[in-house]
Backbone as CSV, one residue per row, in Angstrom:
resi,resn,N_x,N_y,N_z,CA_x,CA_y,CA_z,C_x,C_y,C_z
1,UNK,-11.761,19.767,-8.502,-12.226,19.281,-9.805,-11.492,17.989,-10.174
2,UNK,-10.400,18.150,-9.920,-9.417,17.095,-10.749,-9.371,15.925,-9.385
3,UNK,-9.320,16.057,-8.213,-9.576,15.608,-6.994,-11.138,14.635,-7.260
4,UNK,-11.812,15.190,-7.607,-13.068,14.583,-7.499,-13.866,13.976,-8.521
5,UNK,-12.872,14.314,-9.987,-13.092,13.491,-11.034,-11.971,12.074,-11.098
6,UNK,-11.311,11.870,-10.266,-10.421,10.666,-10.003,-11.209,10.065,-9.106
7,UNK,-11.781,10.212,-7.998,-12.534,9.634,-7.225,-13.727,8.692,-7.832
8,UNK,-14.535,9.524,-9.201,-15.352,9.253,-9.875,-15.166,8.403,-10.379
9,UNK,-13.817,8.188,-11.166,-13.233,7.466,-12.244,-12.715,6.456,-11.505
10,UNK,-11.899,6.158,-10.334,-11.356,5.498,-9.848,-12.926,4.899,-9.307
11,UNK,-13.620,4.733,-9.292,-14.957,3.805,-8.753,-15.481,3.501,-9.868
12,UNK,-15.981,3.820,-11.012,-16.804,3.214,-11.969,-15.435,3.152,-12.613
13,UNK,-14.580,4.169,-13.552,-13.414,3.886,-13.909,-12.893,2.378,-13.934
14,UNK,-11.940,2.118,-12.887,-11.766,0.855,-12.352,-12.357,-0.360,-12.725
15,UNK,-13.929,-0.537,-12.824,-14.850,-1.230,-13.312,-15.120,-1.199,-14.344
16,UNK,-15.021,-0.450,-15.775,-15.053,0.014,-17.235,-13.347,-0.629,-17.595
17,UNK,-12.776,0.046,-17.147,-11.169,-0.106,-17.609,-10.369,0.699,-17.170
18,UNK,-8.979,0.530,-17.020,-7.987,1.228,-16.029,-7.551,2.662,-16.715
19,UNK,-8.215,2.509,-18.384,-7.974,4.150,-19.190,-9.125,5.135,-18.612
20,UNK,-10.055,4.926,-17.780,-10.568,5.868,-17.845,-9.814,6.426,-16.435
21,UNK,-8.705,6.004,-15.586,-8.278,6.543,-14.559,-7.660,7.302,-15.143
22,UNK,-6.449,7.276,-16.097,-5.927,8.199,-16.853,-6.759,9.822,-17.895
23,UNK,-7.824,9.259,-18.010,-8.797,10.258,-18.876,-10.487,10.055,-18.238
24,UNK,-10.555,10.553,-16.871,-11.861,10.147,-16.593,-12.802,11.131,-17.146
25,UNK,-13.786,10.658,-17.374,-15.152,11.160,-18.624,-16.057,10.905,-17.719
26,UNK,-16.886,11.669,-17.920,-18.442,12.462,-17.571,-19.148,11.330,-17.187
């Protein structure tokens, strides 16, 4: 879960802003 919502976040994340690596959202 937590593995594969960083993955998520760390790809669009990254591209939005570096807070959503810390708190990645849906």
């Amino acid at each position: 879960m937590i593995s594969k919502a960083l993955i998520m976040a760390g790809g669009k994340g990254t591209r939005l802003r570096p807070l959503t690596l810390e708190t990645p959202k849906p």
